[in-house]
C-alpha positions as CSV (number, residue, x, y, z in Angstrom):
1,X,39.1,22.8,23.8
2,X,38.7,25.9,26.6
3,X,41.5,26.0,28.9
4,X,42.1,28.7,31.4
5,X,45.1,29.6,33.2
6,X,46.5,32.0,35.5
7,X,49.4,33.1,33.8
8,X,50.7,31.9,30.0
9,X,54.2,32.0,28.7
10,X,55.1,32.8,25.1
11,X,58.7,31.2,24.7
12,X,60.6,28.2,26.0
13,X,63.9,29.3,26.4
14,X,65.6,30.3,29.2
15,X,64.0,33.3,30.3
16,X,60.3,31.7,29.6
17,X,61.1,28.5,31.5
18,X,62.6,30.5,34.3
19,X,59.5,32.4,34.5
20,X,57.0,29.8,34.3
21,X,58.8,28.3,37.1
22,X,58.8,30.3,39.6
23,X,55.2,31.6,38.7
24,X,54.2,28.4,39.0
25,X,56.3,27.7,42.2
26,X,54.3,30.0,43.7
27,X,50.9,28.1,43.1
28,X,49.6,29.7,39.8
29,X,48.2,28.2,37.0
30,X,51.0,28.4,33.9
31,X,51.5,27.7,30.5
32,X,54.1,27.6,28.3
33,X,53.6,27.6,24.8
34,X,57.0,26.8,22.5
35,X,56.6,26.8,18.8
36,X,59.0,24.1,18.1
37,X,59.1,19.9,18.6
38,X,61.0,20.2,21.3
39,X,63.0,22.6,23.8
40,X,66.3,23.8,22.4
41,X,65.8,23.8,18.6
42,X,66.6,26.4,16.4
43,X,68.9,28.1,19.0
44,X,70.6,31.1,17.5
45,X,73.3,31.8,20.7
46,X,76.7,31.2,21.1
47,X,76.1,29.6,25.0
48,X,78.6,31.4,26.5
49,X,76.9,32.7,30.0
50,X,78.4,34.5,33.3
51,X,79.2,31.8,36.0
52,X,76.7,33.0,37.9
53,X,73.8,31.7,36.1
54,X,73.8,28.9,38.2
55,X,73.6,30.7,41.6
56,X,69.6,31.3,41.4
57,X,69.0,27.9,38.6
58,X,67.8,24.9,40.4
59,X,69.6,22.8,37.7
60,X,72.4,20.3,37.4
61,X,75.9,21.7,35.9
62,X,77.2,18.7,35.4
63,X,75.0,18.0,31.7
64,X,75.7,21.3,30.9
65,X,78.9,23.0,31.3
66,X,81.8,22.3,28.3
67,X,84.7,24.9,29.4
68,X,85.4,27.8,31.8
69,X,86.6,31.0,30.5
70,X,89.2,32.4,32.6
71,X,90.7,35.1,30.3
72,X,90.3,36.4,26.4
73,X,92.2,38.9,24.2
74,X,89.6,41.5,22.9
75,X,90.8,42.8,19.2
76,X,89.2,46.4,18.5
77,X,88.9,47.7,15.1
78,X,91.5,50.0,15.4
79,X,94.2,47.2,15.9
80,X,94.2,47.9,20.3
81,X,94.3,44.7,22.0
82,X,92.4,44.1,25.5
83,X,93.5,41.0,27.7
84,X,91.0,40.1,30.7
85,X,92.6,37.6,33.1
86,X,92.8,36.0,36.3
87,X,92.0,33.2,38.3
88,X,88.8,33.5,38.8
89,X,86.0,32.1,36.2
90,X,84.4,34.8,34.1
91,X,82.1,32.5,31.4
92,X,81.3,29.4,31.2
93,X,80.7,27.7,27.4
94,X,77.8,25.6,27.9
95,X,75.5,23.3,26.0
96,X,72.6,25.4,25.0
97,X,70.2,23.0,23.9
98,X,70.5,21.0,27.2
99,X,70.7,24.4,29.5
100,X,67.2,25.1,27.8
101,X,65.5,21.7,28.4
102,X,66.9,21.3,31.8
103,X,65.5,24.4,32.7
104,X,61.9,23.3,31.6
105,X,62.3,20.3,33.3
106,X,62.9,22.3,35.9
107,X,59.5,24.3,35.9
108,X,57.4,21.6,34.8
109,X,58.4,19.8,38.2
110,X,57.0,23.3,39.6
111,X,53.5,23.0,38.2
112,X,54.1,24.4,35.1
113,X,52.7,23.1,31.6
114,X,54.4,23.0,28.5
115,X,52.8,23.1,25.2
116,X,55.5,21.9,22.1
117,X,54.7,22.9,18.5
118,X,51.7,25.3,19.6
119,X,52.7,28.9,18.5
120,X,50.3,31.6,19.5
121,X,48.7,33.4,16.9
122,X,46.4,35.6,18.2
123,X,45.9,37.5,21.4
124,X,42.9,39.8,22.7
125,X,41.7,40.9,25.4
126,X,37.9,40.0,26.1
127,X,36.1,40.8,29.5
128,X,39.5,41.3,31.0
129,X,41.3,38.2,30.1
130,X,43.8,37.1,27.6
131,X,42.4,34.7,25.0
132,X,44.6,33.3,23.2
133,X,44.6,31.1,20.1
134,X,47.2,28.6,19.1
135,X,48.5,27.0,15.8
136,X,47.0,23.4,17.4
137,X,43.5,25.3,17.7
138,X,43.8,25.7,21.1
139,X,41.8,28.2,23.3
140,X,43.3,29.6,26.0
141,X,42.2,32.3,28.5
142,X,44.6,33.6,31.0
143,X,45.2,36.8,33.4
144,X,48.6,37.6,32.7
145,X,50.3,37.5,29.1
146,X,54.6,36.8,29.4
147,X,56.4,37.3,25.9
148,X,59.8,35.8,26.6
């Protein structure tokens, strides 16, 4: 099956879901394609992000945040030893898996589409659009290719 959208998303993670959302917030066609079952498999990431992640995410905390980092002691090869402190929060350990899928959630409500198990395997350009072909056979044509 043809489909045809404005603007199609390689990657469900973070960065691609962000995208896709705001794209789509903005009243564009998107699709995101994610080669796995489902969002947040196969994460390779510590989840340890700056605190202000959330200021610009238009997703809970609560599901998502494990621990604040307030300090750490940095070991260097050489045997010198760096301590960063204070009060304030500079990390926050957080449950990567959930982070991801809440951020989908999150652009799905926007307008976006997702597309689970569908890796792209070939892009070309053809009469100035995108097509694109997946690993579930399907055709897409789009304006704008995002590699996330």
């Amino acid at each position: 099956m043809q489909r045809y959208y404005d603007v199609a998303v390689i990657g469900g993670g973070p960065i691609g879901g962000y995208v896709a959302g705001e794209i789509a917030a903005m009243g564009f066609e998107v699709a995101i394609f994610e080669q796995n079952k489902q969002i947040g498999e196969h994460l390779k990431c510590a989840g340890l992000v700056t605190s202000r992640v959330f200021d610009f995410l238009e997703i809970s905390k609560n599901p998502i945040i494990q621990n604040k980092i307030k300090g750490a002691h940095i070991h260097s090869p050489s045997g010198r030893k760096l301590t960063i402190g204070g009060d304030r929060v500079h990390a926050l350990v957080i449950d990567r898996p959930v982070f991801d899928r809440e951020i989908i959630k999150s652009s799905i409500g926007k307008g976006a589409e997702i597309f689970l198990e569908n890796k792209v395997v070939s892009a070309q350009i053809h009469e100035g659009q995108i097509e694109l072909k997946t690993s579930q056979n399907n055709d897409v044509k789009c304006k704008l290719l995002i590699g996330a």
